[in-house]
N, C-alpha and C positions, 0 to 999 in steps of 0.2 A: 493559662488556657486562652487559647487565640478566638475569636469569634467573628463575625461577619456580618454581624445585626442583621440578618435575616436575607440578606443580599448572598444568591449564587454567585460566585467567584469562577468565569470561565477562563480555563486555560487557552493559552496561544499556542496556535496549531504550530507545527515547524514547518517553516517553508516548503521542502518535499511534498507536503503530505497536502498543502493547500494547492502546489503545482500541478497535480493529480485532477482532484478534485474541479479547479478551476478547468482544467482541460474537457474533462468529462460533464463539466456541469452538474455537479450532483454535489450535497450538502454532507457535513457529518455525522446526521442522524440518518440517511438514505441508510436503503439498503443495497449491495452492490456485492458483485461475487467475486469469487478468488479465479485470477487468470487461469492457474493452473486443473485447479480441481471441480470448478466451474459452480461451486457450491456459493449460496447466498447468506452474507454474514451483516449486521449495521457497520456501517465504517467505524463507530469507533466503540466497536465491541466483536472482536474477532478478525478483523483484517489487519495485515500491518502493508503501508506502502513500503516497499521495498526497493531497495535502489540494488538493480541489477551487477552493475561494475561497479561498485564503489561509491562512497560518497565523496566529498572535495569540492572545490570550484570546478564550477561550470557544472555540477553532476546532477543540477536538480532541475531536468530536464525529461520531459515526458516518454521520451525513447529509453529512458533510463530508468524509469517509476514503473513497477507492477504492485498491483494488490494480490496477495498471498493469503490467505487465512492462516492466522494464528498456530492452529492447535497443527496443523498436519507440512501442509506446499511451505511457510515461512521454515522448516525446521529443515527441509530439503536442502534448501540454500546456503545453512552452514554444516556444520560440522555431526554428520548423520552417515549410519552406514548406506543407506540411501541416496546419498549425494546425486543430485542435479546439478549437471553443469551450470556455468554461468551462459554457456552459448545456447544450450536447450529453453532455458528460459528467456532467450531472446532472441528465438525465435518463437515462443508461446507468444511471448510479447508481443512482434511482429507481427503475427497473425488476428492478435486480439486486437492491436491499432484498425490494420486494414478491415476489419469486419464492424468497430464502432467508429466509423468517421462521418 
C-alpha cells in the first residue's frame, strides 16, 4: 500500500490544458463554461479542453483549444450520431475568442 504521509499529491496539468487556462487567466478550480452549450462547469470537474483539429506539434495553441463539457458538447466532437463538425466548432470557437479578449 502506497501512502503519502499526509501530503496531497497534485497532478501536472498537460500542456493544452494550461495553454487554455493561462490565455484566459482563469485557475483549475474556477468555474468556467463549455463554448458550445454555454453551460458553467469547474474546470476540472466537467470540462475537457479540447483540441479542435488534432493534437501534434504546434497544436497546443489557443486557436486550437475549446472547453467542452464533459458529459454532453465533448461527445459531439467524436464519434456520435450527433456529429459536430470540426469547422462548426471553430467557428464556436472564433466567436468565443472575439467576444473574451
Amino acid at each position: 500500500m502506497r501512502t503519502n504521509h499526509g501530503k496531497e499529491k497534485k497532478m501536472s496539468l498537460p500542456n493544452h490544458v494550461k495553454v487554455y487556462l493561462r490565455h484566459f487567466d482563469i485557475g483549475e478550480q474556477d468555474i468556467w463554461c463549455c463554448e458550445k452549450c454555454n453551460q458553467s462547469f469547474h474546470i476540472n470537474n466537467g470540462l475537457n479542453i479540447h483540441h479542435i483539429n488534432g493534437r501534434g506539434k504546434d497544436k497546443d495553441v489557443i486557436e486550437n483549444l475549446m472547453s467542452l463539457c464533459q458529459e454532453k458538447c465533448h461527445t459531439l466532437a467524436h464519434a456520435s450520431k450527433e456529429y459536430v463538425s470540426k469547422e462548426e466548432f471553430q467557428s464556436i470557437h472564433d466567436n468565443f475568442l472575439r467576444r473574451h479578449r
